[in-house]
C-alpha positions as CSV (number, residue, x, y, z in Angstrom):
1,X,117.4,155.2,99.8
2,X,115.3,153.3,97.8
3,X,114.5,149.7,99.1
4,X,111.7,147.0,97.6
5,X,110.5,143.8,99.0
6,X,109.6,141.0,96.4
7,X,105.8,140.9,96.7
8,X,105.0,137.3,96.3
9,X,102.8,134.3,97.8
10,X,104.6,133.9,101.5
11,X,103.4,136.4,104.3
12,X,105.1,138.0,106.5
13,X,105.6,140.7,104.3
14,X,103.8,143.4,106.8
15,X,106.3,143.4,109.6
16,X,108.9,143.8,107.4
17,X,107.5,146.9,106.2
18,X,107.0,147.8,109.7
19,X,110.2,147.3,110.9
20,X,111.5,149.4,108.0
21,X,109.6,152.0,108.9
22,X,111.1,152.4,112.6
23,X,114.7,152.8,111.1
24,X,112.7,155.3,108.7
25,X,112.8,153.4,105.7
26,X,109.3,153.6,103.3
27,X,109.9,150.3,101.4
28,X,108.4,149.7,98.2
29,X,106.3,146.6,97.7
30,X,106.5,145.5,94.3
31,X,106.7,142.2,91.9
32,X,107.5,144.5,88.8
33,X,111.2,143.4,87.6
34,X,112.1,146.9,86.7
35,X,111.4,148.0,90.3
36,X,113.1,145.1,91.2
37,X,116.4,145.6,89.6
38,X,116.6,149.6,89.8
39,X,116.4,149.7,93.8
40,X,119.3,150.1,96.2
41,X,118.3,147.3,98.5
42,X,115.8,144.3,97.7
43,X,114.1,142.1,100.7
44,X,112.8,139.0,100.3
45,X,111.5,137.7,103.2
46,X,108.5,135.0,103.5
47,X,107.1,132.4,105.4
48,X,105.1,129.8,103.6
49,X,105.6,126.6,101.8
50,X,108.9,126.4,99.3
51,X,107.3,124.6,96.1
52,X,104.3,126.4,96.5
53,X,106.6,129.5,96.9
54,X,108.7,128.6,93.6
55,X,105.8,127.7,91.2
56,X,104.5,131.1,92.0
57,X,108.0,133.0,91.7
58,X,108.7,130.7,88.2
59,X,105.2,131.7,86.8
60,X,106.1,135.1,86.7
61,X,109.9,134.9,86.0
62,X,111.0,136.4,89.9
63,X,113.3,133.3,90.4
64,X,115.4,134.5,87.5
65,X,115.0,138.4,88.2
66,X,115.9,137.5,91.7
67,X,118.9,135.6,90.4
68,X,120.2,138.7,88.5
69,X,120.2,141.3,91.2
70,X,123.2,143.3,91.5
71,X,122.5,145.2,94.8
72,X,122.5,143.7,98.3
73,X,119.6,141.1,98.6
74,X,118.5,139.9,102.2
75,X,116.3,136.7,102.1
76,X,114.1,136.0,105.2
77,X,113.4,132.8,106.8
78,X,111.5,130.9,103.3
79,X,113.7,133.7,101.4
80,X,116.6,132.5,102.4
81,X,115.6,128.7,102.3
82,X,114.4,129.6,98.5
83,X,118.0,131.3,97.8
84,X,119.1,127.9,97.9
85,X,119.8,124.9,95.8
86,X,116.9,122.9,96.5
87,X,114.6,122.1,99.6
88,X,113.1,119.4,101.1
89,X,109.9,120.9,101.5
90,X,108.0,119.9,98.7
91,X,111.5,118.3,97.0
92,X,111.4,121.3,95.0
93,X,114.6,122.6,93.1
94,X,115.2,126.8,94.8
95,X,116.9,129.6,93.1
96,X,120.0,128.4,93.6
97,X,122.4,131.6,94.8
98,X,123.9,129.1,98.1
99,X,125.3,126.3,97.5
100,X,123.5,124.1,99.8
101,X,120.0,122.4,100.4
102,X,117.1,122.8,102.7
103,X,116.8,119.8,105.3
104,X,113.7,119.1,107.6
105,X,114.8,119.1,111.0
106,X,114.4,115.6,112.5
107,X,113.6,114.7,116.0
108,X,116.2,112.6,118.1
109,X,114.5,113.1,121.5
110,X,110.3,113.8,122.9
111,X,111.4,117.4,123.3
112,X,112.7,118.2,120.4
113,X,109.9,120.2,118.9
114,X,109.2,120.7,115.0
115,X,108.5,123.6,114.7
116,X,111.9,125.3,115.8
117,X,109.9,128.1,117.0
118,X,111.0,130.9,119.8
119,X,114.3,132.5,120.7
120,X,117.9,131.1,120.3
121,X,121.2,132.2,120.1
122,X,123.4,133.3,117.8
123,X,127.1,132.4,117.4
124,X,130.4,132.4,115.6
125,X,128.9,135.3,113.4
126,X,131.0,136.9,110.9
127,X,130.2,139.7,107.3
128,X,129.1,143.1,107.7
129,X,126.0,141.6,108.5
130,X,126.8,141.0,111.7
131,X,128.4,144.0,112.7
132,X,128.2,143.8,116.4
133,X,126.3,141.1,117.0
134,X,127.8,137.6,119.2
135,X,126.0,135.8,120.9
136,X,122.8,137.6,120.7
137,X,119.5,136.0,120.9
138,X,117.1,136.5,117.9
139,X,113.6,135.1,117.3
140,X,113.4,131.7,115.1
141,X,110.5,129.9,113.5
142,X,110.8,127.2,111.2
143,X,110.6,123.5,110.3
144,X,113.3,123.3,107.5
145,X,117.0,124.8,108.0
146,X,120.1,125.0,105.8
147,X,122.8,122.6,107.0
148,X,126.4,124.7,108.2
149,X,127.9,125.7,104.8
150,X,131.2,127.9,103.4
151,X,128.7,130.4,103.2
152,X,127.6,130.4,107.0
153,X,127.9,133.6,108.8
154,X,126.2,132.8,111.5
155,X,125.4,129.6,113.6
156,X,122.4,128.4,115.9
157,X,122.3,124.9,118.0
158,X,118.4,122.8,117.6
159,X,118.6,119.5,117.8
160,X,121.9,120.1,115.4
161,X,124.5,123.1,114.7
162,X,122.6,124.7,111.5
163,X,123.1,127.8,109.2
164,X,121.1,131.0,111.2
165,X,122.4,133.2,107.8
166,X,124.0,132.7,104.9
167,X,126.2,135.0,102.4
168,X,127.7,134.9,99.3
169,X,128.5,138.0,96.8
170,X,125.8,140.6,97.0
171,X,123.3,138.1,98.6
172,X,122.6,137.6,102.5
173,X,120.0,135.5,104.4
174,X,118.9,134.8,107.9
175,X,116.8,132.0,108.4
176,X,115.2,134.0,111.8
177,X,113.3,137.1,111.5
178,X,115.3,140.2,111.8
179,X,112.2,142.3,112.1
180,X,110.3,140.0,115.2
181,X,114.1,139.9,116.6
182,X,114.2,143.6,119.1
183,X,116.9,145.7,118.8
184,X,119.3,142.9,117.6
185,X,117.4,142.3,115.0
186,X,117.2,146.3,114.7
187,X,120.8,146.4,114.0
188,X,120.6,143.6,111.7
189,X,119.0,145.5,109.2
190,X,120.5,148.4,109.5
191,X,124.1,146.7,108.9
192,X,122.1,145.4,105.7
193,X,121.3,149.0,104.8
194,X,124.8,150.2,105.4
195,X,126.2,147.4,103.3
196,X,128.3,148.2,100.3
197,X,127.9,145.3,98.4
């Protein structure tokens, strides 16, 4: 199977390539549209700063190769907050594939930390995605999330319900990291390389 991850300015990248690599997949690392567009399964993942993040993906026309994509696309944490309409961060206008935007979580209480960062739960999961997984813990961390959406397939509680993945058509997201996430997060990605569409 041929699979690329969109090489751009948000890190991260390397342990997506290594968690490929357990479930014997050598990813190809590229920014080259061609690439891009011919592979069986495109990555985006990222962590990073969203305008910064879309000046950099405009300048070299990704946002709209991105936008074209046929085969099943999984955004990561920033990838699936840039898959969006528009984000807070920055108040920058996203690629626009969900129909929602990016909100900075907002403290109600002392503990209520910003950044969401460690491990939380997921819940009332549904897609191919999430073959198997209920209720499962994965590994979160991030200081903007996507509100609860018609394109929710998965929910996590901080300091409100919010979106923990996202599809529509042949695009997925999770907004924690399926490759940091142990063998739940194991079984996330291969669902997403077992997906038809």
């Amino acid at each position: 199977m041929n699979v690329a991850i969109v090489k751009y300015n948000a890190g991260n990248i390397y342990s997506v390539v290594n968690a490929l690599g357990r479930l014997g997949v050598s990813p190809l690392l590229t920014d080259d549209p061609d690439e891009l567009r011919s592979a069986d399964r495109v990555l985006f993942p990222g962590q990073g700063e969203a305008r910064g993040a879309m000046e950099y993906l405009k300048a070299r026309g990704l946002d709209e190769v991105i936008r074209s994509l046929q085969q099943p696309v999984l955004g990561i944490c920033v990838g699936q907050q840039l898959l969006c309409q528009h984000s807070e961060e920055g108040d920058v206008d996203c690629i626009g594939i969900f129909e929602t935007e990016v909100k900075r979580f907002r403290p109600t209480r002392h503990e209520e930390k910003v950044p969401c960062m460690g491990w939380n739960k997921l819940y009332d999961t549904s897609s191919p995605l999430m073959n198997g997984i209920e209720n499962e813990y994965v590994y979160f961390v991030h200081s903007f999330y996507v509100p609860l959406c018609k394109e929710t397939i998965a929910t996590a509680d901080y300091i409100q319900p919010y979106s923990a993945a996202l599809h529509k058509g042949n695009f997925y997201a999770t907004q924690f990291h399926p490759e940091k996430s142990g063998s739940v997060g194991e079984q996330i990605l291969k669902n997403f390389l077992q997906l038809t569409v």
